[in-house]
C-alpha positions in Angstrom: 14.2 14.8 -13.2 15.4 14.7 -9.8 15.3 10.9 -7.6 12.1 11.6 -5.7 10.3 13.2 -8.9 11.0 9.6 -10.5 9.9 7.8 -7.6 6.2 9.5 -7.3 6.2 9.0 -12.0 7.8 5.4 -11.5 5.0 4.6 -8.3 2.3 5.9 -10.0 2.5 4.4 -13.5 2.7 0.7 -11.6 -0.9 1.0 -10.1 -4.1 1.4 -11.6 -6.2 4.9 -11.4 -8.2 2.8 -8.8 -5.7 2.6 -6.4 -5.4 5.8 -4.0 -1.4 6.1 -3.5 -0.3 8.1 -0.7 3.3 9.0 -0.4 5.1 10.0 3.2 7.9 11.8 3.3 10.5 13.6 4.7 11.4 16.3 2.0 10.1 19.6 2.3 10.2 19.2 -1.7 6.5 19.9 -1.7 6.0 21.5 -5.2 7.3 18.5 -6.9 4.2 16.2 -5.1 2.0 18.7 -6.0 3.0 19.0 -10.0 2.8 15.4 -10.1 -0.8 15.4 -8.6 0.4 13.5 -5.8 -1.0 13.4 -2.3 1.7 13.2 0.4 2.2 13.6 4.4 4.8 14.7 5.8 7.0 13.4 8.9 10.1 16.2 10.1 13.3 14.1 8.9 15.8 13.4 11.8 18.0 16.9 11.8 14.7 18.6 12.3 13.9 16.6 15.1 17.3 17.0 16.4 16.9 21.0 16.3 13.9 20.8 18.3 14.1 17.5 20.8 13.8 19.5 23.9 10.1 20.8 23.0 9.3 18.4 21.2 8.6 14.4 22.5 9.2 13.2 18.9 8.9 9.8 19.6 5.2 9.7 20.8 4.1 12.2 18.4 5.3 10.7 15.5 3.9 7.0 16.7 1.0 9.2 17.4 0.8 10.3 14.1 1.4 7.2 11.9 -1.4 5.5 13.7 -3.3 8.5 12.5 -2.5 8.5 9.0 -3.2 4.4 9.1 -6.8 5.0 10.2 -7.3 8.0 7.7 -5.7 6.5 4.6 -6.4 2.8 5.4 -3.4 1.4 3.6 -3.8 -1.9 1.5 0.0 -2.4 0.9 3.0 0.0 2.3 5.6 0.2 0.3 9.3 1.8 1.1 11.6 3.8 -0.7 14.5 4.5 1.7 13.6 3.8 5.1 10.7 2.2 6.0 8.4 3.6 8.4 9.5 1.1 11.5 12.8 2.3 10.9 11.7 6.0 11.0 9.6 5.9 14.0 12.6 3.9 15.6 14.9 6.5 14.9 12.6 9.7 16.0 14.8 11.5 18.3 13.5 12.3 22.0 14.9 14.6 24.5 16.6 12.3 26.4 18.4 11.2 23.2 19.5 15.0 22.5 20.9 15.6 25.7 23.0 12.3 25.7 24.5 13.3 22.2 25.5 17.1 24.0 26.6 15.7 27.1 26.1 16.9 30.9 
């Protein structure tokens, strides 16, 4: 059992069948949320949105996003493994940020 396959069995055995548990990721490690009956969203991880910062104004979508997923999930408690989602959104890359790391 790989770490994030223990994380979604460890996560859901702590809450009770009521609770709606909602996990956001990173990992394109879809099949193992899916045989675990799990529902996820995903958010690009960081060398994704390094690969396309200069069509892409990470940054705002990703904000953009989150505050979608808040509305539609309605989260009672957020809970991190890894980075949490301040963090993440902090550290989106934008296109100004890829072309100070390559230079003029």
């Amino acid at each position: 059992m790989d770490l994030l396959e223990e994380i979604i069995q460890i996560t859901s055995h702590k809450f009770e069948p009521k609770h709606r548990l909602v996990f956001l990721t990173d990992s394109s490690e879809f099949g193992i949320f899916r045989s675990n009956g799990a529902i996820f969203e995903y958010f690009p991880p960081l060398l994704e949105q390094r690969l396309h910062a200069a069509v892409m104004p990470w940054p705002a979508y990703l904000t953009e996003r989150w505050a979608l997923l808040v509305a539609k999930w309605r989260p009672v408690h957020i809970i991190a493994y890894g980075q949490n989602i301040d963090g993440f959104l902090a550290a989106a890359v934008s296109s100004a940020d890829r072309e100070q790391v390559r230079g003029p």
